[in-house]
Residue, then its C-alpha position, 0 to 999 in steps of 0.5 A: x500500500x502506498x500514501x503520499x505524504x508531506x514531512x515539513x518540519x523536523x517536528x513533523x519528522x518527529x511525529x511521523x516516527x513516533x506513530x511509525x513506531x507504534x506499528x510492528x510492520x515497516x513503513x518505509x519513506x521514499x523520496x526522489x533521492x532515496x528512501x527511508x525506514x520511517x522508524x528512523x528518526x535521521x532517515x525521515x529528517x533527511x527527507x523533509x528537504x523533499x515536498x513529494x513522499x510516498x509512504x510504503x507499506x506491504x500489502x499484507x499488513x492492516x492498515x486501516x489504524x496507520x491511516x487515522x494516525x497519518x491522516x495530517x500528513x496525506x497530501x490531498 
């Protein structure tokens, strides 16, 4: 499954690793330059420079909790 996001801020980053961490599945950020685990707090502060994210999840996990918790980070 993949959202697109928008990380802002460091505080953004901060709270989108925080959620992350909650969740016992990876969650990965990908970016034009890369990518990143979003349970790691230097990997998504590295992509706030970058307006355009996908949050990637497999397909086989649940992810309907994840989705209220992001809710503010989905670009619309």
């Amino acid at each position: 499954m993949t959202f697109n996001i928008r990380i802002t801020s460091s505080e953004d980053a901060q709270k989108l690793n925080k959620i992350a961490e909650k969740y016992p599945f990876d969650i990965w950020v990908h970016g034009k330059t890369g990518y990143a685990d979003a349970k790691s707090l230097l990997g998504l502060m590295l992509c706030t420079i970058e307006t355009d994210l996908k949050l990637v999840i497999d397909d086989e996990n649940d992810t309907k909790a994840l989705e209220k918790d992001i809710e503010k980070f989905l670009v619309k």
